[in-house]
C-alpha positions in Angstrom: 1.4 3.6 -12.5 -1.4 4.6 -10.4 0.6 6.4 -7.7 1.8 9.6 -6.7 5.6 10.7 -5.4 5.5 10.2 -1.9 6.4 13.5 0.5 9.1 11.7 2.7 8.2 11.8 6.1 10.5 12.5 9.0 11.2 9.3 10.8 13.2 8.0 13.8 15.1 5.4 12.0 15.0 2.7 9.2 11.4 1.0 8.3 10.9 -2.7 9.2 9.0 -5.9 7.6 6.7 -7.4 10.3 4.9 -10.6 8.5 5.7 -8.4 4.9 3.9 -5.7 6.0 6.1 -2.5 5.9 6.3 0.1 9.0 7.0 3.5 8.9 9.7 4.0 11.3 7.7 7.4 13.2 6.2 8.9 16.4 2.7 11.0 16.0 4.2 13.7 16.2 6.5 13.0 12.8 3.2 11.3 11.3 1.2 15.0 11.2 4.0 16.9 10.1 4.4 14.3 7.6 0.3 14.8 6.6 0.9 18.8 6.7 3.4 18.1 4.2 1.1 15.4 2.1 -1.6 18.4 2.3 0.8 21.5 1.5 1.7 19.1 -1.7 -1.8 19.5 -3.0 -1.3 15.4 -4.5 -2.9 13.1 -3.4 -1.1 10.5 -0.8 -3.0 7.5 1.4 -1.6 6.7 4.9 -2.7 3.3 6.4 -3.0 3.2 10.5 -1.9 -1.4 10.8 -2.8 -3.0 13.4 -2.3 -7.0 14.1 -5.8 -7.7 12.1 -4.2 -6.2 9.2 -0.9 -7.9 9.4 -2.7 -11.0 9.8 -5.1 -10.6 6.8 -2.3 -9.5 4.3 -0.6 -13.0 4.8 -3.1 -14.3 3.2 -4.4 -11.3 1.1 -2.0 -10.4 -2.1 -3.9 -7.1 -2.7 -3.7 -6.1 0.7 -0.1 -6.5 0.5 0.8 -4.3 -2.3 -1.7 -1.8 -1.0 0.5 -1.2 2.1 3.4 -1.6 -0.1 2.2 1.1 -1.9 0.6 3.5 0.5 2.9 6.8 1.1 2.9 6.1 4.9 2.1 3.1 7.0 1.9 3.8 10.6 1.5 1.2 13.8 -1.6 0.9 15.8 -0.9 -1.6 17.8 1.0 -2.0 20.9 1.9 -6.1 20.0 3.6 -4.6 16.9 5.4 -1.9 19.2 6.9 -5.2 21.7 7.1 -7.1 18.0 9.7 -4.9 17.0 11.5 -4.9 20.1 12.0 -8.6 19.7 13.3 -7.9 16.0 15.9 -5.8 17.0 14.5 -2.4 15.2 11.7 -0.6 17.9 9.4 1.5 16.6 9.0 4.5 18.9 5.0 4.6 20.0 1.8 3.3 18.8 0.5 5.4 16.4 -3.1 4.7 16.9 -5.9 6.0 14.6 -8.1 6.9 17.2 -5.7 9.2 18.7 -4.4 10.0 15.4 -7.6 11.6 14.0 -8.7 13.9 16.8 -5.3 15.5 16.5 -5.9 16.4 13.0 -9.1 17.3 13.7 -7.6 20.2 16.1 -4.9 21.1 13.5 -7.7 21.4 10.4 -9.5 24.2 12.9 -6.1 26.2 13.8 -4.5 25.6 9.8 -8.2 25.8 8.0 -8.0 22.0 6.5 -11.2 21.1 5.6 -12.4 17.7 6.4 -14.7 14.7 4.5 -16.5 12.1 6.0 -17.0 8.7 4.2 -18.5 5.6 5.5 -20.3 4.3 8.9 -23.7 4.3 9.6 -26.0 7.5 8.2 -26.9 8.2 11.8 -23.6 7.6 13.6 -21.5 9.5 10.8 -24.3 12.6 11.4 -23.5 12.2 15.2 -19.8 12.2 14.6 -20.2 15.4 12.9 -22.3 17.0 15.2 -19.9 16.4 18.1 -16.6 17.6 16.5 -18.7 20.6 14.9 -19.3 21.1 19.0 -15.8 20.5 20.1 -14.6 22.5 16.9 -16.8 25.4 15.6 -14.4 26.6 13.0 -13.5 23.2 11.5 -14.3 23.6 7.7 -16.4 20.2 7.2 -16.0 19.5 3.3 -19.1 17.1 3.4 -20.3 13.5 5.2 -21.5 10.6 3.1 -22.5 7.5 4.2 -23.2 5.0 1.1 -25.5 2.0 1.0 -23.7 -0.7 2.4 -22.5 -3.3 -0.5 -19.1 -5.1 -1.4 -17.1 -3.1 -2.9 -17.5 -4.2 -6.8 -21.3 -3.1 -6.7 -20.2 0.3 -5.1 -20.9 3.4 -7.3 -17.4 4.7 -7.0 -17.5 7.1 -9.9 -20.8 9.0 -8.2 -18.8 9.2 -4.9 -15.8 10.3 -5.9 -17.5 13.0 -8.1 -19.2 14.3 -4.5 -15.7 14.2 -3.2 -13.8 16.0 -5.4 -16.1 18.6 -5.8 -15.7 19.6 -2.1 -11.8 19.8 -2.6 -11.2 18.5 0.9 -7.7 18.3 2.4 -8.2 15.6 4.3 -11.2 12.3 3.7 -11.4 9.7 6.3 -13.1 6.5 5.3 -14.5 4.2 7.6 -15.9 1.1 5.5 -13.8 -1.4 7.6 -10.2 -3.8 7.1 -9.4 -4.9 4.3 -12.9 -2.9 2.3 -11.2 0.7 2.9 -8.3 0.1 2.3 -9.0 -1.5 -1.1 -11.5 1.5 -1.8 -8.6 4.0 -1.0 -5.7 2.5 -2.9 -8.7 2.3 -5.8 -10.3 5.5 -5.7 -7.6 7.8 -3.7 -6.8 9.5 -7.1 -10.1 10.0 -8.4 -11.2 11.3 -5.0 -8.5 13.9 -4.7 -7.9 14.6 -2.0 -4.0 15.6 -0.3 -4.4 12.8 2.4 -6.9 10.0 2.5 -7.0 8.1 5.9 -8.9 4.3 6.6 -10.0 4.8 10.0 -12.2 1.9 11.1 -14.0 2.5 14.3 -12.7 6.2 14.9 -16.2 7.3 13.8 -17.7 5.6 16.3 -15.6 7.0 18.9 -16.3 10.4 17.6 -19.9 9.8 17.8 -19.8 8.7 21.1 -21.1 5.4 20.0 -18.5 3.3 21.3 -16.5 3.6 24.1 -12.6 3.8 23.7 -10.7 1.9 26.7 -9.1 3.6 29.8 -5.8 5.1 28.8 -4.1 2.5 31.2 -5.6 -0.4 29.4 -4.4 1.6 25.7 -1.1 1.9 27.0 -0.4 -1.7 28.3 -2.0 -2.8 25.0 -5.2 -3.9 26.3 -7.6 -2.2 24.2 -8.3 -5.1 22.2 -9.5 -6.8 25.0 -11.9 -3.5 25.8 -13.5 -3.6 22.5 -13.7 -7.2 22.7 -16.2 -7.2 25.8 -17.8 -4.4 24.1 -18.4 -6.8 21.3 -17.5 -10.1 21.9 -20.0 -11.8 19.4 -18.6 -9.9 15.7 -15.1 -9.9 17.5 -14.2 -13.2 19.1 -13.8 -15.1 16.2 -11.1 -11.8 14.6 -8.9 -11.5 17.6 -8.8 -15.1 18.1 -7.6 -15.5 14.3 -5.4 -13.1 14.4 -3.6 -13.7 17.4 -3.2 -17.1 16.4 -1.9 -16.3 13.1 0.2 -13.6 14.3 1.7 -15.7 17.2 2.6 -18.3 15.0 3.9 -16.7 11.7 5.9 -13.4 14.1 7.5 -16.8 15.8 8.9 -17.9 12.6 10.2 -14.4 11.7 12.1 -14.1 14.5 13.5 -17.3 14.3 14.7 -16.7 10.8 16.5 -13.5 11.9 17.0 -14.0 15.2 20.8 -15.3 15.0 24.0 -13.2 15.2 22.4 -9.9 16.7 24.4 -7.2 17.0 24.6 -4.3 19.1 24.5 -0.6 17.5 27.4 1.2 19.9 29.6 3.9 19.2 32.3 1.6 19.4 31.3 -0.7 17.1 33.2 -0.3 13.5 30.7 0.8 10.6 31.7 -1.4 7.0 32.4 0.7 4.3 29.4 1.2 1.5 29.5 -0.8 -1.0 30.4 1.1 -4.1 27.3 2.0 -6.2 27.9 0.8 -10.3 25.8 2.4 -13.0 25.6 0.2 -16.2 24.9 1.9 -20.1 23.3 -0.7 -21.7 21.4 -0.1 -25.0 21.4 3.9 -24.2 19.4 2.5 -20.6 21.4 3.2 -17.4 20.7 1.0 -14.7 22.5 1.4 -10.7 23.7 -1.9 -9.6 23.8 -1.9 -6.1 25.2 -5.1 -3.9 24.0 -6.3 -0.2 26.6 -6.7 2.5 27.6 -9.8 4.0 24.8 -9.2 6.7 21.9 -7.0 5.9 20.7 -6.5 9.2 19.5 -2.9 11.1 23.0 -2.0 11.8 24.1 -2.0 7.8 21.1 -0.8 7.3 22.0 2.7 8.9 25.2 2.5 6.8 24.0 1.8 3.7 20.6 3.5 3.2 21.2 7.0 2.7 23.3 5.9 -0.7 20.8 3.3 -1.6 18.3 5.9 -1.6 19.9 7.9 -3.5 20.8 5.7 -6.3 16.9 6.4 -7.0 17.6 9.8 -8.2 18.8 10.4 -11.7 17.9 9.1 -15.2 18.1 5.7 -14.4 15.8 2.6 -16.3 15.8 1.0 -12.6 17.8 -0.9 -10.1 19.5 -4.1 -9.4 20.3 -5.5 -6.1 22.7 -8.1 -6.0 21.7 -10.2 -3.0 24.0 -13.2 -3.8 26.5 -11.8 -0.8 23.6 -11.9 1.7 24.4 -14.7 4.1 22.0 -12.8 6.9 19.0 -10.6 6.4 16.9 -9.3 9.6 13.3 -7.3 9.3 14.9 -4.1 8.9 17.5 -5.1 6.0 13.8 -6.4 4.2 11.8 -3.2 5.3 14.8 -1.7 3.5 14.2 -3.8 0.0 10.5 -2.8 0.1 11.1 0.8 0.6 13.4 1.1 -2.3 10.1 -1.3 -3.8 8.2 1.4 -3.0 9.7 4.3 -4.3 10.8 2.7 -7.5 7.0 1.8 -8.2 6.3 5.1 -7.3 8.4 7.0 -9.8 8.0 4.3 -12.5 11.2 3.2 -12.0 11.9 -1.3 -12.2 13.9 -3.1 -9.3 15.0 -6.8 -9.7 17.2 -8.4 -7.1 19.8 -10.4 -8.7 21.3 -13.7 -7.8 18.8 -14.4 -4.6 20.7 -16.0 -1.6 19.3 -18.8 0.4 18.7 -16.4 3.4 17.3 -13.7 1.8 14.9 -16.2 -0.3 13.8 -17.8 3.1 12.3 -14.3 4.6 10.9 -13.5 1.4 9.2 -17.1 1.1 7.8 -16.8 4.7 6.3 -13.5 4.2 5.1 -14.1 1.1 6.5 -11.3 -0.4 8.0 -13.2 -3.0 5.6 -11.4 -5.8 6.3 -8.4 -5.0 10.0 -8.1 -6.0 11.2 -9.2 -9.7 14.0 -11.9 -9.1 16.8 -12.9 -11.4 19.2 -15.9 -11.6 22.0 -13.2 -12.6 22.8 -10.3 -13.9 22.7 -10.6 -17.4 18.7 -11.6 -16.7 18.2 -8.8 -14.4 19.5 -6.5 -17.2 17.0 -7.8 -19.6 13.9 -8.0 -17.4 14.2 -4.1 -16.8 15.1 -2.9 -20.3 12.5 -5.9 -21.0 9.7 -4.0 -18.7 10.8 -0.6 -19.6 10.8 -0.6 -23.8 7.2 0.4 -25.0 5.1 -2.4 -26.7 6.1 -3.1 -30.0 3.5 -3.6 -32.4 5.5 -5.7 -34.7 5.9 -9.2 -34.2 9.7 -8.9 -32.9 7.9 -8.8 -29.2 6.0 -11.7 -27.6 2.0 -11.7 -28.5 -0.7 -10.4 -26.2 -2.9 -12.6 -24.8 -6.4 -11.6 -25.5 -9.2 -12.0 -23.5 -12.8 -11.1 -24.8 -15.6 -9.5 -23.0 -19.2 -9.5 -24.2 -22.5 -9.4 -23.0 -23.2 -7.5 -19.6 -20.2 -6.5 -17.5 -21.9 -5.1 -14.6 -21.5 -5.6 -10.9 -23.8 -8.5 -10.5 -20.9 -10.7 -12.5 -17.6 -8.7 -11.8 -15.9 -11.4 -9.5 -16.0 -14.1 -12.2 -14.4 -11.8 -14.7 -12.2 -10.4 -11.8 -11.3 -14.0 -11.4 -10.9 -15.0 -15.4 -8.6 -11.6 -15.4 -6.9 -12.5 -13.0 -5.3 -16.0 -14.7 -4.8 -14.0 -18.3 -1.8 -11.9 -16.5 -0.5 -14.0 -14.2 0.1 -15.9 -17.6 1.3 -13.0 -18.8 3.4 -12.3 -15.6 4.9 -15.4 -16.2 5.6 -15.3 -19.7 6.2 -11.3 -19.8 3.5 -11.1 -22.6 1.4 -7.9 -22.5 -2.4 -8.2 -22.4 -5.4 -7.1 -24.6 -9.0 -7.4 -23.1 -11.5 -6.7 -26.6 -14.5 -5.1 -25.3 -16.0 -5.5 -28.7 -19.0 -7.3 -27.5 -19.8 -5.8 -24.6 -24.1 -4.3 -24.4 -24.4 -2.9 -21.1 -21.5 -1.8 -18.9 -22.0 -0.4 -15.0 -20.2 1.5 -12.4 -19.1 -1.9 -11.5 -17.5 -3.1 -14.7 -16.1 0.7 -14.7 -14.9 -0.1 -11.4 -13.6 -3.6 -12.3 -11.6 -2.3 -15.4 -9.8 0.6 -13.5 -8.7 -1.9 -10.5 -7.6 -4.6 -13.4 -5.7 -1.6 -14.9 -3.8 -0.8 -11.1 -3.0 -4.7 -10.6 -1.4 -4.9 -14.0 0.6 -1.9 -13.4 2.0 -3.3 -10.4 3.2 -6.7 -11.9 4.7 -4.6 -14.9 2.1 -5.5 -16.8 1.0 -3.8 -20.0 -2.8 -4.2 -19.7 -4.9 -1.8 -22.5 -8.8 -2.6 -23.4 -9.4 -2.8 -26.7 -12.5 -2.4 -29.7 -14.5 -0.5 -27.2 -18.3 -0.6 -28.0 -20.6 2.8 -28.4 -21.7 1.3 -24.6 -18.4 1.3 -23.1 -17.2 4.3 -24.7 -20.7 6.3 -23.3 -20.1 4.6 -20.1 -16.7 5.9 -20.0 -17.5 9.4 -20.9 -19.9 10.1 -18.4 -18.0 9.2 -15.3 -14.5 10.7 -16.8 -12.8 7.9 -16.9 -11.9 7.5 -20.7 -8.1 7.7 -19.3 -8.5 3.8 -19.2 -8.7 3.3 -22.4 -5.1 4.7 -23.1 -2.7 2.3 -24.2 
């Protein structure tokens, strides 16, 4: 899998799920000792500063979704998501806003010699950005500022930028391209670019440059500053914030109605249950922890239970199975808790299935569509297979299910990526379904681009995250010249 072990950040309690989008539980102040640790790692790690427009787009974006599933920290910028998780019984501590975010690490890359890269934004308002922290920073080690052509992100010549990029060895890379286009670019180029910590951070270059104006600290505080950008530009803006909101409003309302009921109160009175015991299974030399919800897997369990859960990661094991059949009550945190044990089990190649879904937990998962992200099983006996299933290597007998093939020729360039993005896309969710791996022949192909580079490496990351196995095949003299000069021969590994 395309990722790297996270560093585990310091945090003030467990993560929650707002509209499936998973929150770091930290302050700013555990979020840059977090990133000195990312950078004293020397791997690379992404960190994604969500705001509402993000949590709104990923309801309706799958990609997006596993990209903040996946990123190594996500942090809130938003004071409605601060009062949001108030109301769902789990508060995050402060807004951890990128623009404040950034000009703190800016001051810590002078004193701790970090050097810095600057990708994205206007030529001229990326140069100004520059020039002013160069002023208020005359010992910051600035690793380089690029500022490509602006085109979607298929037609992008990642390979060339990430060649600029690495060559710098930066410790930290902003990119400013814009939600959902940086994110994407990160979560598919974070690698190959190199660097310890790669940050999206929107309009914080334009703040920087002076170019916009960022809104008095009263109106940031009170959670105005929307409504400050939005006078600055109400034209590009209205339509967002009034989508968002709207979509927010409507999809937080339903969250909190589905996990509203039966609160409890976190006292030091109040009784903790006992853990429930943690069961290892041997079957077919593959050891796999069995873990079980509690009755009610709410933020108070939560606190119990996670420190064990968490651990059952650790070891030799295939992967894990949650039995969620007990479940009769699951809040935002007890879900933020399923998607961080997600997380690091797709991060250390590790399968999780939950096991005999309950009605409650299947209700949360439907309404924030985070039903493909977790492997569900009707029962054990299933769950056992699909993990010993997903982790056994591809047979090349016929004792396995067939690949389905799918055959490239012609031109794969950037010009006609989406179609075969599209076409891709159907071959393994078909696969997904059927738990057939997936052979694409590139036999045929005459002329392949940055963009079909692009296209196979980001088919190659989706098909890892649905436990897919995805190889390209019969590569032509083309594809295989292609490959070589922008180092990226890796993808042809089975």
């Amino acid at each position: 899998m395309n990722t790297t072990e996270a560093a585990i950040p310091p945090r003030s309690g467990p993560s929650l799920s707002i509209l499936g989008v998973p929150f770091d539980n930290v302050t700013t102040g555990q979020t840059l000792e977090a990133i000195s640790e990312m950078i004293a790692s020397r791997k690379p790690h992404y960190i994604a500063t969500a705001n509402v427009d993000f949590t709104a787009l990923a309801l309706h974006d799958e990609e997006l979704r596993r990209i903040l599933l996946d990123a190594h920290l996500v942090v809130c910028d938003g004071m409605p998501l601060v009062w949001a998780s108030r109301w769902l019984g789990n508060a995050l501590p402060e807004r951890v806003a990128g623009s404040d975010l950034v000009p703190k690490l800016l001051a810590m890359a002078e004193e701790r010699n970090w050097s810095v890269y600057f990708l994205g934004g206007q030529k001229e308002v990326a140069e100004m950005a520059v020039q002013k922290v160069q002023e208020r920073h005359p010992k910051l080690k600035i690793a380089g500022v690029m500022s490509p052509p602006f085109k979607p992100l298929h037609d992008m010549d990642h390979a060339t930028i990430c060649a600029e990029i690495r060559s710098t060895h930066p410790d930290l890379l902003f990119v400013s391209f814009g939600c959902p286009k940086q994110e994407k670019w990160i979560a598919l180029n974070y690698l190959s670019a190199g660097a310890p910590v790669t940050i999206g951070v929107g309009a914080t270059i334009d703040f920087l440059a002076g170019h916009m104006q960022r809104a008095p600290l009263w109106m940031q505080k009170t959670g105005f500053e929307w409504l400050y950008r939005l006078l600055q530009e109400p034209r590009r803006l209205f339509k967002r914030y009034a989508t968002d909101f709207v979509v927010f409003g409507l999809t937080f309302g339903k969250q909190w109605w589905l996990t509203r009921s039966g609160k409890r109160t976190i006292s030091t009175t109040t009784t903790p249950s006992i853990p429930t015991p943690i069961r290892t299974s041997e079957v077919k030399l593959s050891s796999v922890a069995e873990l079980f919800c509690p009755e009610r897997l709410d933020a108070f369990e939560v606190r119990v239970i996670e420190q064990d859960w968490m651990q059952s990661l650790e070891g030799q094991e295939e992967g894990v199975i949650i039995d969620c059949g007990g479940a009769q009550f699951i809040d935002s945190t007890g879900l933020g808790l399923l998607m961080r044990m997600q997380k690091r089990c797709r991060q250390s190649g590790k399968h999780l299935v939950l096991a005999t879904v309950s009605p409650a937990v299947s209700k949360l998962l439907q309404m924030t569509r985070l039903n493909s992200i977790f492997t569900q099983a009707a029962n054990r006996e299933e769950a056992l297979n699909k993990i010993l299933n997903a982790s056994a290597p591809l047979a090349t007998s016929g004792t396995r299910a067939e690949p389905l093939q799918l055959n490239w020729s012609g031109a794969v360039t950037s010009s006609g990526v989406e179609g075969l993005w599209r076409g891709a896309l159907g071959v393994l969710q078909n696969a997904a379904d059927a738990r057939n791996p997936v052979v694409i022949d590139l036999h045929g192909v005459q002329i392949m681009d940055s963009g079909g580079l692009g296209l196979m490496a980001r088919l190659k990351d989706h098909a890892a995250s649905q436990h897919i196995h995805l190889r390209f095949a019969n590569a032509s003299p083309v594809v295989h010249e292609s490959l070589r000069h922008e180092q990226m021969e890796h993808l042809l590994a089975s």
